[in-house]
N, C-alpha and C positions, 0 to 999 in steps of 0.2 A: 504494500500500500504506500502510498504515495503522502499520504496526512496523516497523524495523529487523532485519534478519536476527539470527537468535543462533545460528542452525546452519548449517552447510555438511552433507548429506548426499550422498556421492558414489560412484558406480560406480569401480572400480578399471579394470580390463583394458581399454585402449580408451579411457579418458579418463584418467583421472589417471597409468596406465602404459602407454607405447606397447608397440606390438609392438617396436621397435628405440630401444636406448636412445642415441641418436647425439649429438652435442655440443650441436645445436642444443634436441633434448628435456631433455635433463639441465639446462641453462640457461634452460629456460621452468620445468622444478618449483624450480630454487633461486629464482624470481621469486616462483615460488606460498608458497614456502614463507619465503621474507624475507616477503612481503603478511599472513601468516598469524602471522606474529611480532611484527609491528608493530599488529597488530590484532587479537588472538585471536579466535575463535569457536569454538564447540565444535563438534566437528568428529565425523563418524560415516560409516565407510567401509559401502559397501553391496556385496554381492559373493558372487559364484558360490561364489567360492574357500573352501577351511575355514580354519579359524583358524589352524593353523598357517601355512598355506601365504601365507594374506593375509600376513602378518606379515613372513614373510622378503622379500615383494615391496616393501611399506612400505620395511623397512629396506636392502635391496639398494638403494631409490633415491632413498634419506634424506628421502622422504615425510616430512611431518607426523607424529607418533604419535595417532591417533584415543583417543578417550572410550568412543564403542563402536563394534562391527565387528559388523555383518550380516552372516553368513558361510550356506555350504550354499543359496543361490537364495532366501535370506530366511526359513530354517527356522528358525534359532539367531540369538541376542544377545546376544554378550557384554560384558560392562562392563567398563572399566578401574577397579583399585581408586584410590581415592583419594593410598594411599601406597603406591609402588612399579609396575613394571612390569607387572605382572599382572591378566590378564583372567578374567572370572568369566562363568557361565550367567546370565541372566537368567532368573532360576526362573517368574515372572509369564508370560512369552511361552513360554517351553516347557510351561506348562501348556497354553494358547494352541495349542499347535500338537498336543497329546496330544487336546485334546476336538476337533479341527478333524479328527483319522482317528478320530473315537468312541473314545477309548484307546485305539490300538493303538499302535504306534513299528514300527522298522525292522526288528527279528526277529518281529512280527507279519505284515508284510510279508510277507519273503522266505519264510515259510513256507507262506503263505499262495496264492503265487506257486508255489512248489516247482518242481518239474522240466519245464521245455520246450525243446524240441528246437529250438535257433536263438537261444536264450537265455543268456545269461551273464554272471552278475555280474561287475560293474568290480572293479579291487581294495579293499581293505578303506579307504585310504587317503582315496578316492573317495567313500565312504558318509556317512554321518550319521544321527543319532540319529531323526529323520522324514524324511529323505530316502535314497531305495533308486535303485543306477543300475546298469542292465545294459547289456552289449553285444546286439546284436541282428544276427544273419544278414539281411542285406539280401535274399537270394533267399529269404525265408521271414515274410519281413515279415508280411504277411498272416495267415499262420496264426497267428503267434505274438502279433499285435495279438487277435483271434478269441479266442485260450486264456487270454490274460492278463486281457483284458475279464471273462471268462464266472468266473476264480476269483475275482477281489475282485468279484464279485457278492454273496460270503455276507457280505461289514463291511457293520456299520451305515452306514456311511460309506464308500463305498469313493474312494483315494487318487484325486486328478487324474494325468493319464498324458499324460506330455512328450516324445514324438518330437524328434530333433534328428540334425542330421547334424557328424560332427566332420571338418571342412573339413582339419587336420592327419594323422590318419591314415585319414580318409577311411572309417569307419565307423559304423554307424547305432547311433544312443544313446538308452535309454528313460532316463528320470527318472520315478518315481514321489514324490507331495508330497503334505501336505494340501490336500483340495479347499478353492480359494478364495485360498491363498497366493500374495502375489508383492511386489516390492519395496513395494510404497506401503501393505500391511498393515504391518511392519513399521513405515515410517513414520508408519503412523499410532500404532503401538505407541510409539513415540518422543516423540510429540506429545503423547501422552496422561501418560505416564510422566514428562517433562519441564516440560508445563504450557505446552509453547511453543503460540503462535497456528498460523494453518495459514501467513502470510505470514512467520512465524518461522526457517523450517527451509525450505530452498533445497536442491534436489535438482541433480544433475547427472547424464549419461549419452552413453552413444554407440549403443545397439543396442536391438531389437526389446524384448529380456526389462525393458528402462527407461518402454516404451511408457505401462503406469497409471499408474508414481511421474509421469509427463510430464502428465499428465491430471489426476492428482488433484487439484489446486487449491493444490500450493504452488508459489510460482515456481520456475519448471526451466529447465534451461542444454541446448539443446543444443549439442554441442562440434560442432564444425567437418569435423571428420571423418568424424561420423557416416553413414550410407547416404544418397544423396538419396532414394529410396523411401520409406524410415523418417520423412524429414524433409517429405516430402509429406504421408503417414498423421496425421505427429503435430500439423501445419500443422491438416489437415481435422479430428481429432478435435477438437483442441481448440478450433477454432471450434464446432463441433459442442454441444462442453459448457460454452461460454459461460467459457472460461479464458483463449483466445487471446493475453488482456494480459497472462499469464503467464507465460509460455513464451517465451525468450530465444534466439534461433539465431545462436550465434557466429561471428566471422567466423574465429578464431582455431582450430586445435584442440586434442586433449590438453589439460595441465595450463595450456596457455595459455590457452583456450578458456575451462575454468573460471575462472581469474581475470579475464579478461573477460566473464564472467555475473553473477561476486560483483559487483564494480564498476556493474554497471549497474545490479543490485539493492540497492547500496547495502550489502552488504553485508561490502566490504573497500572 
């Protein structure tokens, strides 16, 4: 590489916060977070979770405080202000994500969506401003993939449509997004906003939804924990797209993991 890192961008859930915060985990982020004090970088969490919700994770495990936070599966970016704790819209990328549904947003959506039988939206908590997420009857899957298809037929645009299963309560999950979003937009929204190169801004992750930020062409960490399937996929693509020399597979995982990706990249 040609630049020294100036960013850390990292997925939260799964790499920088375990599932179990046990003494051993807790003592691999105060490493990450000494390494990150001794050396700043600007730092920008990437993450399913909303804004709020990212924050109290941060702070429950005395994480770093990021610059900005990619919150809602890379719909929303919010800034830290300059003075004081507080985080703001990135009005730039929310436009970004209003022309990505033709203008519509999330009550465009859901109304648009209206009433089907095996369908039912998450709570309010769960929503976002371009992101819409329902529950789904598993024994009804089918019709309800069918009915939801055929209404956002009338958008100029109509949303991409995200089947997921929550391995937790064991329930079938739609997400509705702007077609074409996912982490490495974002990053690229970052890069551009910042003026960093692309060997500038170091991505991190553990799971499938990290797979483009993996690919895209900045160097990427993956953590140690991650799936070996995933780490097969991500092996083969990025030979594939001529990255390969990118893409860092830790021996470490979680918060450890990442600071042994920074370190190889030279970037702590």
């Amino acid at each position: 590489m040609t630049s020294t890192p100036r960013m850390l961008a990292s997925d939260l859930d799964g790499t920088l916060i375990p599932p179990t915060a046990d003494p051993e985990r807790l003592e691999e982020i105060r490493s990450f977070q000494e390494a990150l004090a001794a050396r700043p970088l600007d730092l920008a969490y990437v993450t399913g979770r909303d804004h709020a919700l990212a924050l109290r994770g941060v702070e429950r495990l005395g994480l770093p405080m990021p610059g900005v936070l990619v919150c809602n599966v890379g719909t929303s970016i919010y800034v830290r202000r300059p003075h004081g704790p507080d985080y703001v819209l990135d009005e730039d990328y929310r436009r970004r994500m209003r022309a990505a549904l033709g203008g519509a947003d999330r009550d465009d959506l859901v109304a648009g969506v209206g009433t089907i039988a095996g369908l039912e939206l998450q709570e309010a908590r769960k929503q976002a401003e371009f992101k819409v997420s329902y529950y789904v009857d598993e024994e009804r899957i089918e019709e309800v993939r069918e009915a939801v298809a055929r209404r956002l037929e009338a958008f100029p645009i109509p949303p991409k449509l995200v089947w997921s299963h929550d391995p937790h309560s064991g329930r079938m999950l739609l997400d509705l997004l702007p077609r074409g979003v996912a982490k490495h937009v974002a990053l690229e929204h970052l890069r551009e906003q910042g003026g960093y190169a692309m060997e500038e801004i170091v991505y991190a992750g553990d799971s499938g939804n990290d797979f483009d930020a993996f690919l895209s062409g900045h160097p990427a960490i993956v953590v140690a924990n991650a799936p070996d399937a995933l780490k097969r996929e991500v092996r083969e693509g990025a030979r594939a797209a001529d990255v390969l020399d990118r893409v860092y597979f830790a021996e470490s995982p979680f918060a450890a993991g990442v600071l042994e990706g920074c370190r190889h990249f030279g970037a702590l």
